[in-house]
C-alpha positions in Angstrom: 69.5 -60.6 155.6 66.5 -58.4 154.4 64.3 -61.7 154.5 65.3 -61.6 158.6 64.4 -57.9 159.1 61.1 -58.3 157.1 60.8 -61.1 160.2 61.6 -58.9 162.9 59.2 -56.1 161.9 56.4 -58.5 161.4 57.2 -59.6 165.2 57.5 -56.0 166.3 54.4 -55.2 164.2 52.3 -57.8 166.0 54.0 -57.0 169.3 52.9 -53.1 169.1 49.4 -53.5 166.9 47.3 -52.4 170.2 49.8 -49.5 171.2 49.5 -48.3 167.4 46.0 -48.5 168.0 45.3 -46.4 170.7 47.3 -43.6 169.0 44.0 -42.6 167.7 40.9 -44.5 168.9 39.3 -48.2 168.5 36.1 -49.6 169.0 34.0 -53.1 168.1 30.4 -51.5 170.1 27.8 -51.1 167.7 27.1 -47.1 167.0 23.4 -45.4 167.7 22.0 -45.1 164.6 22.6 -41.3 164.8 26.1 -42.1 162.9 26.4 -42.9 159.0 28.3 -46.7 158.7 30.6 -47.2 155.7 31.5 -50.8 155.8 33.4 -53.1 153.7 36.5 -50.6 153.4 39.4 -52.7 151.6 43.2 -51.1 151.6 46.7 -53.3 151.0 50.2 -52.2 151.1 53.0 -54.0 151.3 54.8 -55.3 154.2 58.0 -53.2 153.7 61.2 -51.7 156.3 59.0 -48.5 156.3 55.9 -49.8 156.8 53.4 -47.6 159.2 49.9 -49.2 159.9 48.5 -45.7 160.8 48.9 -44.2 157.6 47.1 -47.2 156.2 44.2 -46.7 158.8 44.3 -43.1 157.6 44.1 -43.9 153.8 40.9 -46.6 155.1 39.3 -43.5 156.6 39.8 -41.2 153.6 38.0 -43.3 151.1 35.0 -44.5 153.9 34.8 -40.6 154.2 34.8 -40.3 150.2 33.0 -42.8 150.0 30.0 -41.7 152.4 29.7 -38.1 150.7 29.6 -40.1 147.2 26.4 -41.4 149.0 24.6 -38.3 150.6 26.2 -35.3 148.5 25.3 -34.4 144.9 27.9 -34.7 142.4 28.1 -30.7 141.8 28.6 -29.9 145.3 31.5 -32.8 145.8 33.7 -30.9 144.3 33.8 -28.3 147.4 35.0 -31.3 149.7 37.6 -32.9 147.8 40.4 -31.3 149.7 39.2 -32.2 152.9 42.1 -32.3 155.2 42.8 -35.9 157.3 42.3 -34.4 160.4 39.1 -32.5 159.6 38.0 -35.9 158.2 39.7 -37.9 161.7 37.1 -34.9 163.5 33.9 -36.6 162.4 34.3 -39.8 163.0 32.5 -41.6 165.9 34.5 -45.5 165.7 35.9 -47.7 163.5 36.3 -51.5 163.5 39.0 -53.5 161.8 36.6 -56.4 159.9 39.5 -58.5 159.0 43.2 -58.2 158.5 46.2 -60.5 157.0 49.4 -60.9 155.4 49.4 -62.3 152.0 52.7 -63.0 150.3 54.3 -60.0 151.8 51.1 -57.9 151.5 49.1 -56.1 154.1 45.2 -56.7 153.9 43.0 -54.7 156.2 39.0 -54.3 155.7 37.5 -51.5 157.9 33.9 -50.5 159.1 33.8 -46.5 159.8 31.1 -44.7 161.5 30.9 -41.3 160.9 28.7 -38.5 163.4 25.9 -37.5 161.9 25.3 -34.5 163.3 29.4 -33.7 162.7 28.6 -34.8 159.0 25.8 -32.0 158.6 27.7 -29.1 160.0 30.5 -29.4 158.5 29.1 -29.9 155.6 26.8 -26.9 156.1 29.7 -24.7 156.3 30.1 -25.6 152.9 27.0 -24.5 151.8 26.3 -28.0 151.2 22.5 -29.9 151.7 23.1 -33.2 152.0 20.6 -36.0 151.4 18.8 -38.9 153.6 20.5 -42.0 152.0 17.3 -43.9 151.1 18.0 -46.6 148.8 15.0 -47.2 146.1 13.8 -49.9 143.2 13.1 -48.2 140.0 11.6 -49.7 136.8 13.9 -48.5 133.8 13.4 -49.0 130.1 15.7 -47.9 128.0 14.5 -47.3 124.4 16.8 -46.6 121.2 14.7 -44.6 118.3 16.9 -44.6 114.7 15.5 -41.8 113.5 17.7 -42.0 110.1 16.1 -45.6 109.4 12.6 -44.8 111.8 13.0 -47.8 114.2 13.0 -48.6 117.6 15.4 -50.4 119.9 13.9 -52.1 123.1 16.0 -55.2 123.7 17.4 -56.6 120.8 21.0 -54.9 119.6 20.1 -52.4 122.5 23.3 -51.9 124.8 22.3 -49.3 127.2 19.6 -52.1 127.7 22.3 -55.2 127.7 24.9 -53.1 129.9 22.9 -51.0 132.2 23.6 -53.1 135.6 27.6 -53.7 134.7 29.6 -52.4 136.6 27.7 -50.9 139.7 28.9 -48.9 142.1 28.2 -49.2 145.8 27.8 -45.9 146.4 24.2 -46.0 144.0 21.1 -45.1 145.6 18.7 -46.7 142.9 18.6 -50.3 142.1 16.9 -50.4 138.1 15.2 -53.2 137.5 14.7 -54.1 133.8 12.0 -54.6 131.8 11.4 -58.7 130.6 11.5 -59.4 127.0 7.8 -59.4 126.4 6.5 -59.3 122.7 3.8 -57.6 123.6 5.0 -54.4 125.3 7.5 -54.3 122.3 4.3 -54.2 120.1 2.4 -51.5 121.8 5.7 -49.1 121.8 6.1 -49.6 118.5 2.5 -48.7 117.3 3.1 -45.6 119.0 6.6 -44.3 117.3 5.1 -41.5 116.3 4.0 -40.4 119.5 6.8 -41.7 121.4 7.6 -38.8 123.4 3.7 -38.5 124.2 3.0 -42.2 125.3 2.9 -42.4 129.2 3.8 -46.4 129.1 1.2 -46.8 131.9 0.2 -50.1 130.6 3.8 -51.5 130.7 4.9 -50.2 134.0 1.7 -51.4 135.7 2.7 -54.9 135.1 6.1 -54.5 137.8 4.1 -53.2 140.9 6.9 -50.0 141.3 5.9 -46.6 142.2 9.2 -45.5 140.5 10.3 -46.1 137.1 12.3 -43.9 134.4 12.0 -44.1 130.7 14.1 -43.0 128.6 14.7 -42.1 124.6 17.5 -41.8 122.9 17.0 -40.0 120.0 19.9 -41.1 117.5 20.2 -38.7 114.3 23.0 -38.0 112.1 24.1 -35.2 114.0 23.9 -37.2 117.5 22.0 -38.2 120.1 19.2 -36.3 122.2 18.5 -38.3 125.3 14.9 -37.8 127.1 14.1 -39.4 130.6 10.9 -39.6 131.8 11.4 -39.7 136.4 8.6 -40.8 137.6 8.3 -41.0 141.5 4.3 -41.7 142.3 1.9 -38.9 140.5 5.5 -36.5 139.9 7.1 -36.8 136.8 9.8 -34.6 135.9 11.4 -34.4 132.3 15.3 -34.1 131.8 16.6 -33.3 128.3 20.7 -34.0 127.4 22.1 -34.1 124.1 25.6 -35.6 123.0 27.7 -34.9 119.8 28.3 -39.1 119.6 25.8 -41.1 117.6 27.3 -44.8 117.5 25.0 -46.9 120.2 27.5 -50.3 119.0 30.7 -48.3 119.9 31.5 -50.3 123.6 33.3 -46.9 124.9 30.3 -44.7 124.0 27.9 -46.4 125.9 29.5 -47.1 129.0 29.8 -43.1 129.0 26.3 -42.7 128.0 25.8 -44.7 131.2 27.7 -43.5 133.5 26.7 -40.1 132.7 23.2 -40.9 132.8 23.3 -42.7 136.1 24.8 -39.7 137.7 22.0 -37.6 136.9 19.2 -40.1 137.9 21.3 -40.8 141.3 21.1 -36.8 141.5 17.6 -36.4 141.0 17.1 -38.8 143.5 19.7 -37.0 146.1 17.7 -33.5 145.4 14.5 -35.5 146.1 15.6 -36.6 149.5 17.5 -33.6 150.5 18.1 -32.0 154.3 17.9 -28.3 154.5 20.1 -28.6 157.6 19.7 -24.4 158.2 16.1 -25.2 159.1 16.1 -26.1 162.9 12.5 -25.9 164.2 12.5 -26.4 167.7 9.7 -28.7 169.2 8.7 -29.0 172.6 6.9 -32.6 173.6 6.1 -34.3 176.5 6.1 -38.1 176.8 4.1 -39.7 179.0 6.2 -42.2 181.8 4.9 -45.7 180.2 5.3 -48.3 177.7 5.4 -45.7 175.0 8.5 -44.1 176.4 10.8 -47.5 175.8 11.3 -47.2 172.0 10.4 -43.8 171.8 13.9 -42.3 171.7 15.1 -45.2 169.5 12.9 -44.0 166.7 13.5 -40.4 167.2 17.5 -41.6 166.6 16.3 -43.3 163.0 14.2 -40.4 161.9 17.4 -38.5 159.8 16.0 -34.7 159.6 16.2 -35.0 163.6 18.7 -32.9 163.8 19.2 -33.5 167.9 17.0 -34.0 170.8 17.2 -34.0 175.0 15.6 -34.1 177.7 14.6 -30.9 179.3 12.9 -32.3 182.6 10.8 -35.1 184.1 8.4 -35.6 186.5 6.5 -38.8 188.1 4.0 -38.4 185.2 6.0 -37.1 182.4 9.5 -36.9 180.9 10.0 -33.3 179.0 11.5 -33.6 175.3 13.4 -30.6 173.0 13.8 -31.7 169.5 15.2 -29.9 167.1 14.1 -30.7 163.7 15.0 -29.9 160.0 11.8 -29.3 158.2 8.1 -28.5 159.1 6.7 -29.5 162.2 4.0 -31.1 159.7 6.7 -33.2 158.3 7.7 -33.9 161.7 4.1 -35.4 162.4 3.8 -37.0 159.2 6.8 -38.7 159.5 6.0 -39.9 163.3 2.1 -40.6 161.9 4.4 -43.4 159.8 5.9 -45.1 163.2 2.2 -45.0 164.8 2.7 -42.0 167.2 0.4 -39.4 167.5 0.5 -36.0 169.0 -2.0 -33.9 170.7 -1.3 -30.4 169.4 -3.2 -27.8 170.8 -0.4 -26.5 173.7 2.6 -25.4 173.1 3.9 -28.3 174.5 3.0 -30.7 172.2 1.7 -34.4 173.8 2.3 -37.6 172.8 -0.3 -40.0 173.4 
């Protein structure tokens, strides 16, 4: 008897999917790239008498919307979002696509694709006092390095398990892809000629071999009190130093190193975050005019990929000219630079600023 119901709801289920649908909103166009895209959204639940297909849509848009502020908020400020209500959530969002869905031994599968407003994103989020970051994804050398101080030896890739365990486990909400350093003899020779200087050595010679512009090194200091933790950021000519100490001092213990990692990934994914941050209460306003010719075609589709565009529109146009207003999030120098980058340049000297 309950078999036959479970039936009957999966006929009444399939007969009613596009009415359930348009109790909110559905959409398979592709979004303007002024919208953040969480794909690859995966919820089940089984196919029971009380089964509701919304709520699971709701729970999909939850965790995309988790999800996407794991990727653009640091980890201090999350905490002032994680009691965002569904509707506030249901209020920033742009489309969704259903990727896939099935039944599976009396379970429901559905993958989603959510794209979020941008510009939605940034306000609400700036009510919160909250600077969120341009999600720009980025290689960086990393070499981890154990130093014993109780027996004065170093740890590079032998018996090293930050080294061995580093890319476990990776989360797809990471900004920084590490790539490890090769067993090479020879870079294990120079480091350990300079033990003494460890902290000193700039490890120029090693990182010039990979071709990055981005690496981090970091020492782990192990002592009979603990650990002391150094990492070395380097992003081009800036390197910034970040001290953490910990009261744990067994690098074989499985458990302590996963939360040496974890820990220490959260802080490099920061870094990066702050590095790339939008002061969304900056809005300069620019006034440019666009001359009416090839220029004009992708003109607007670049504006709509640079992220501190905070929102443009035309103003007027003419036979000769069409009238832009953007309004920007930084420095109109940034604004130029950035634009110098997708080979436009801007003649200056009015206030109305010409693109030519």
């Amino acid at each position: 008897m309950f078999n036959k119901k479970k039936i009957n709801l999966k006929f009444l289920y399939i007969f009613f999917i596009i009415l359930s649908l348009n109790l909110f909103f559905f959409s398979t166009e592709k979004i303007a790239a002024k919208s953040f895209e969480i794909e690859n959204i995966d919820i089940s639940r089984p196919f029971e008498i009380n089964f509701n297909k919304n709520e699971v849509i709701d729970e999909g848009f939850k965790r995309a919307f988790f999800e996407l502020i794991s990727i653009i908020v640091n980890s201090s400020d999350k905490k002032k979002i994680n009691k965002t209500k569904l509707n506030e959530i249901k209020g920033m969002i742009e489309s969704f696509t259903i990727k896939e869905e099935k039944f599976i031994n009396e379970i429901y599968y559905v993958n989603l694709g959510v794209s979020f407003n941008k510009k939605k994103i940034f306000n609400y989020l700036e009510k919160k006092n909250i600077f969120p970051s341009v999600p720009i994804k980025k290689k960086f050398l990393f070499i981890p390095i154990i130093i014993d101080e109780r027996k004065k030896d170093l740890l590079i890739f032998n018996n090293n398990q930050v080294y061995n365990k580093w890319n476990e486990n990776l989360k797809k909400t990471y900004l920084i892809e590490y790539i490890l350093p090769t067993e090479d003899l020879e870079d294990l020779d120079k480091i350990k000629k300079n033990y003494e200087n460890i902290e000193e050595y700039d490890f120029k010679e090693i990182i010039s071999k990979y071709n990055l512009n981005h690496s981090i090194i970091t020492l782990i200091f192990m002592n009979d009190k603990g650990m002391r933790v150094l990492s070395r950021i380097s992003n081009g000519n800036n390197v910034i130093l970040n001290n953490q100490s910990y009261s744990y001092n067994d690098i074989s213990n499985t458990e302590q190193v996963k939360s040496l990692i974890i820990d220490l990934k959260l802080i490099y994914e920061d870094y990066w975050k702050k590095k790339n941050q939008i002061n969304t209460s900056i809005k300069f306003p620019l006034s440019i005019k666009v001359a009416n010719n090839e220029l004009i075609k992708n003109f607007e589709n670049d504006l709509n990929n640079v992220d501190l565009i905070y929102d443009f529109y035309i103003t007027k146009f003419n036979k000769n000219f069409t009238y832009y207003q953007i309004i920007f999030n930084d420095s109109p120098n940034i604004f130029l630079e950035i634009m110098r980058e997708k080979n436009y340049n801007f003649d200056t000297q009015n206030r109305t600023w010409l693109l030519n």
